[in-house]
C-alpha positions as CSV (number, residue, x, y, z in Angstrom):
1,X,0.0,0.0,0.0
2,X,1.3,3.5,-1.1
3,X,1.8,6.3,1.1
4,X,-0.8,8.3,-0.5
5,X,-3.4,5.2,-0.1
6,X,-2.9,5.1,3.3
7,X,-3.3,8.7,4.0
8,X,-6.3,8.4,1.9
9,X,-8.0,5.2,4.2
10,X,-6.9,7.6,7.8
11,X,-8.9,10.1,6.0
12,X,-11.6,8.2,5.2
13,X,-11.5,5.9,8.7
14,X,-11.8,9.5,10.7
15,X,-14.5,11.0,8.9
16,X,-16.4,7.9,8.6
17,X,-15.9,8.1,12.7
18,X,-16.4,11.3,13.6
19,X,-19.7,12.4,12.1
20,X,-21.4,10.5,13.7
21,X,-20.0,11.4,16.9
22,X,-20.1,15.0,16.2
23,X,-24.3,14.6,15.0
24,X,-24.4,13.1,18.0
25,X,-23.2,16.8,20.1
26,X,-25.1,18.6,17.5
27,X,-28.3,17.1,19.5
28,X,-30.6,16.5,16.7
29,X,-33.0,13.5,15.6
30,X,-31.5,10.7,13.6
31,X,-33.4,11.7,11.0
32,X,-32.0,15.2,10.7
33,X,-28.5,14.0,11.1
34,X,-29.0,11.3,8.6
35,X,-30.7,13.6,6.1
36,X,-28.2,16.5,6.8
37,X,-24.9,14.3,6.0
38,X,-26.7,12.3,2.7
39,X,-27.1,15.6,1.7
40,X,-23.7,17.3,2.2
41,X,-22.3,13.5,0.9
42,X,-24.4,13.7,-2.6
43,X,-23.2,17.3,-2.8
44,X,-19.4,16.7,-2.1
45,X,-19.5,13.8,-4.0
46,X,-21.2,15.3,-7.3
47,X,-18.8,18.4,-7.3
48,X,-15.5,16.4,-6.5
49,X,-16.9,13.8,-9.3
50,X,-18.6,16.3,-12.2
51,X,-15.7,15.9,-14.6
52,X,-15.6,12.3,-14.6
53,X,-19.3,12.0,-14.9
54,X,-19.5,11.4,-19.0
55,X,-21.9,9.2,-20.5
56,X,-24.5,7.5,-18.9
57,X,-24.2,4.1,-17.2
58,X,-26.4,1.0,-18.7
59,X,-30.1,0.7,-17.1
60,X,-28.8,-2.6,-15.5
61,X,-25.9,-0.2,-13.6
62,X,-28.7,1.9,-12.4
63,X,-30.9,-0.8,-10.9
64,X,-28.2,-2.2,-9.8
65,X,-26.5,1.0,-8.1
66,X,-30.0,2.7,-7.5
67,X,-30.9,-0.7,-5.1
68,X,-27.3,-0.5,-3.4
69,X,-27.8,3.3,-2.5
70,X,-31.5,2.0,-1.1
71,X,-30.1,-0.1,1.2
72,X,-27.3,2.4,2.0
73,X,-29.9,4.9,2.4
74,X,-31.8,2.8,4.7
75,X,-28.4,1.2,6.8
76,X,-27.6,5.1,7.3
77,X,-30.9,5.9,8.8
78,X,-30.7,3.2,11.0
79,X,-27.1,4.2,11.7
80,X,-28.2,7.9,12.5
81,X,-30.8,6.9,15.1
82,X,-28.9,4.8,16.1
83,X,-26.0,7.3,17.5
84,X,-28.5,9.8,18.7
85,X,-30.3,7.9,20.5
86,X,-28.7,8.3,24.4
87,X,-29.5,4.8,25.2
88,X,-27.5,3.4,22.8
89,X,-23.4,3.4,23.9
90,X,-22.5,5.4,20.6
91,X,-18.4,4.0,20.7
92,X,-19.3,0.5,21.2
93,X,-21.9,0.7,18.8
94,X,-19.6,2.2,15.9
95,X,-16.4,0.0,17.0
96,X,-19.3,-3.1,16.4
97,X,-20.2,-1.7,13.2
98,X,-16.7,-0.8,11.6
99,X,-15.4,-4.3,12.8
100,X,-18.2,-6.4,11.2
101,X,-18.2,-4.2,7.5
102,X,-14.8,-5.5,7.9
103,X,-15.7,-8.9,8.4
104,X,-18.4,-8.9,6.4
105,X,-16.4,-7.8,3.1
106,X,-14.9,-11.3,2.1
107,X,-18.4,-12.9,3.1
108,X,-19.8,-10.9,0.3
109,X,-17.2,-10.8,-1.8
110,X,-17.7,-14.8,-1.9
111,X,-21.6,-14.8,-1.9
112,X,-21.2,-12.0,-5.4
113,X,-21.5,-13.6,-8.5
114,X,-18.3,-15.6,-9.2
115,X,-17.4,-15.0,-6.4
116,X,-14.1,-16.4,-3.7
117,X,-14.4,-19.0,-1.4
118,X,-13.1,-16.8,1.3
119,X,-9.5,-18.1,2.4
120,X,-8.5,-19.6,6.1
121,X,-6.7,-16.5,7.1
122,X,-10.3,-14.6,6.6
123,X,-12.4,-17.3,7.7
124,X,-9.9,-16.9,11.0
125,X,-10.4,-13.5,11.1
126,X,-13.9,-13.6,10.5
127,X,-13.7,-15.8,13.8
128,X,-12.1,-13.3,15.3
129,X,-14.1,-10.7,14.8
130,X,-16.9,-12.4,16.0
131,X,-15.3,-12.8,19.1
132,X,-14.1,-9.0,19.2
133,X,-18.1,-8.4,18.7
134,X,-19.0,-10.2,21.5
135,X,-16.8,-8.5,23.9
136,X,-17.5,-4.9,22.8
137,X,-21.2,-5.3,22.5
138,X,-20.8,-7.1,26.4
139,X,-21.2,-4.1,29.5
């Protein structure tokens, strides 16, 4: 991994972290959060992409994109409400959900069509995080 790529995933790792927490001091609804950041994400997104937005993808790409940002959609809503709701321990809660997207990638990376048999070093560290869910989610 380059320099510049792992810059680029401490970036990304931080901001993925910290809105969350800082919707979380802004002391608004789920909802708000989750429609506040969707929105500043499309916007950042579409300027930071407009150049490289030529041609139009097949139909197929936008089902298949259109039902991915659905679920995302839905998995950020449920995220949002999640982290402002005070009952809910918001570190535990994100530490759970970053270490099972990790896990989860080779699970549905094999599942995908054509997909890879995950290898024993995932399937090991799929068992460990498992474990490492356990223990965070425990009081």
């Amino acid at each position: 991994m380059t320099t510049q790529t792992l810059l680029s995933s401490v970036f990304v790792a931080i901001a993925f972290a910290a809105w969350p927490l800082i919707g979380r001091q802004a002391l608004v609804s789920g909802a708000w959060m989750a429609t506040v950041v969707m929105i500043g994400s499309a916007l950042s997104v579409t300027l930071l992409s407009s150049t490289q937005l030529t041609g139009w993808p097949s139909t197929r790409a936008l089902w298949i994109l259109g039902a991915a940002a659905i679920v995302n959609g839905l998995a950020v809503f449920v995220y949002s409400a999640s982290v402002a709701n005070p009952a809910v321990p918001t570190g535990p809660f994100i530490v759970v959900v970053s270490v099972l997207q990790v896990a989860a990638v080779p699970f549905l990376a094999w599942v995908m069509p054509a997909g890879q048999a995950p290898s024993l070093r995932q399937a090991a560290g799929f068992a460990f995080a498992a474990v490492a869910v356990y223990l965070l989610a425990k009081n």
